[in-house]
FIZANU-549487 format. One record per residue: residue in three letters; x, y, z of N, C-alpha, C in turn. Coordinates in steps of 0.02 Angstrom, whole numbers, padded with zeros to 5 digits, always signed. Atoms other than C-alpha are relative to their C-alpha. Layout:
BEGIN
ALAXYZXYZXYZ;...
//
This chain:
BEGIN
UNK+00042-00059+00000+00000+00000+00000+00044+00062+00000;UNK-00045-00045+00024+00054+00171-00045-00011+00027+00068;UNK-00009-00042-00083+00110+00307+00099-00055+00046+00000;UNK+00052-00053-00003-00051+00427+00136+00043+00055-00004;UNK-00018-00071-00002+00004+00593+00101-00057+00062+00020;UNK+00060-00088-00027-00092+00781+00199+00023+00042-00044;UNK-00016-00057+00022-00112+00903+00106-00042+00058+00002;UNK+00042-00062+00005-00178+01077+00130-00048+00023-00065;UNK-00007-00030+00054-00290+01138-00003-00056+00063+00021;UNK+00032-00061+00003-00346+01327-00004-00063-00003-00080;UNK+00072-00013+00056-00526+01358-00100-00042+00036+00026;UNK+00050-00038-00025-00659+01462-00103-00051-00036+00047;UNK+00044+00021-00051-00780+01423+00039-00059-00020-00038;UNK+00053+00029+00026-00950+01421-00084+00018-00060-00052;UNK-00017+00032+00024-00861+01322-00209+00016-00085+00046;UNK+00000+00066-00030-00805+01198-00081-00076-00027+00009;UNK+00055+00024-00006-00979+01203-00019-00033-00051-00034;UNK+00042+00031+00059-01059+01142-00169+00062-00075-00039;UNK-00047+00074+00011-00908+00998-00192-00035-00059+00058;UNK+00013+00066-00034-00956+00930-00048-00062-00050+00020;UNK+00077+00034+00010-01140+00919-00080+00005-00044-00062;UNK+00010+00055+00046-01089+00828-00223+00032-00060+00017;UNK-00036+00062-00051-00983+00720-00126-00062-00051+00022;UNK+00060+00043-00024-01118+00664-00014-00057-00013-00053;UNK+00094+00011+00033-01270+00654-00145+00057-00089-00052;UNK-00059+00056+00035-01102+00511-00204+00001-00054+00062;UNK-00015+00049-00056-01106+00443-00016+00079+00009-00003;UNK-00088-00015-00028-00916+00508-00013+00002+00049+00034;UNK-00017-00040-00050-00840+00610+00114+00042+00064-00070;UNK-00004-00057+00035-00763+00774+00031+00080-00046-00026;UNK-00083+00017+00013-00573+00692+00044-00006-00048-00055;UNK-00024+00060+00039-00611+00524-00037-00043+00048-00095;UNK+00024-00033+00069-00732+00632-00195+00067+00022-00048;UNK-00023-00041+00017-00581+00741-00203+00071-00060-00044;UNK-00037+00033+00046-00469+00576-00232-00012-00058-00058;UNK+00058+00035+00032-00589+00491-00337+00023+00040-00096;UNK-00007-00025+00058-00565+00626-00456+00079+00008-00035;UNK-00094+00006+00033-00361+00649-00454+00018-00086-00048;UNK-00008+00053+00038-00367+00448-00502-00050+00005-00070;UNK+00016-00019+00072-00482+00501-00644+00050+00039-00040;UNK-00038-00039+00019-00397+00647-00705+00067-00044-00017;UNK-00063+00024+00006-00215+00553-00681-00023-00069-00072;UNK+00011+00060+00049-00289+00406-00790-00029+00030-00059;UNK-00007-00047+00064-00355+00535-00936+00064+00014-00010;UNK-00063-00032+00011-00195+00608-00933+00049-00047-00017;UNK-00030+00064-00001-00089+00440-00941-00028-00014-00058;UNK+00039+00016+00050-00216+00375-01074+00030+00050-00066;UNK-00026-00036+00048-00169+00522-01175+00058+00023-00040;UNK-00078-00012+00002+00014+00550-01157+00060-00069+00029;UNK-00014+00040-00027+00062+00390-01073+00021-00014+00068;UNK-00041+00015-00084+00121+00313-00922+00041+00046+00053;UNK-00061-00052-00044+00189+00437-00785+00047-00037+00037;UNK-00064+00042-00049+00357+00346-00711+00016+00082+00036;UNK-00042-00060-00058+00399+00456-00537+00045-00070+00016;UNK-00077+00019-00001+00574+00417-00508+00010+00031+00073;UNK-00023-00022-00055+00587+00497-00328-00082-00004+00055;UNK+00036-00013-00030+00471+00528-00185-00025+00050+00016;UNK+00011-00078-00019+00402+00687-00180-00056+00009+00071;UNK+00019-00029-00086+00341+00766+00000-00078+00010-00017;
//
């Protein structure tokens, strides 16, 4: 299993709002929606350009 990484993220307050009602109307919490979508996104992006190899560990 991979290492959990925290990370801060600054957003507008109504904008969050309305993420996290879409979260829940998903039955997800705001964190797991938010990584729901980076594994989308990362897998468009891969799909398109190919495979990302990280070579280090970044913080």
């Amino acid at each position: 299993m991979h290492e959990v990484l925290r990370y801060t993220l600054r957003v507008d307050r109504l904008l969050f709002q309305k993420f996290r009602y879409i979260a829940e109307s998903r039955g997800r919490s705001a964190n797991k929606e938010i990584e729901q979508y980076l594994k989308k996104r990362v897998a468009e992006y891969e799909r398109e350009f190919g495979k990302i190899s990280i070579q280090s560990n970044l913080p």
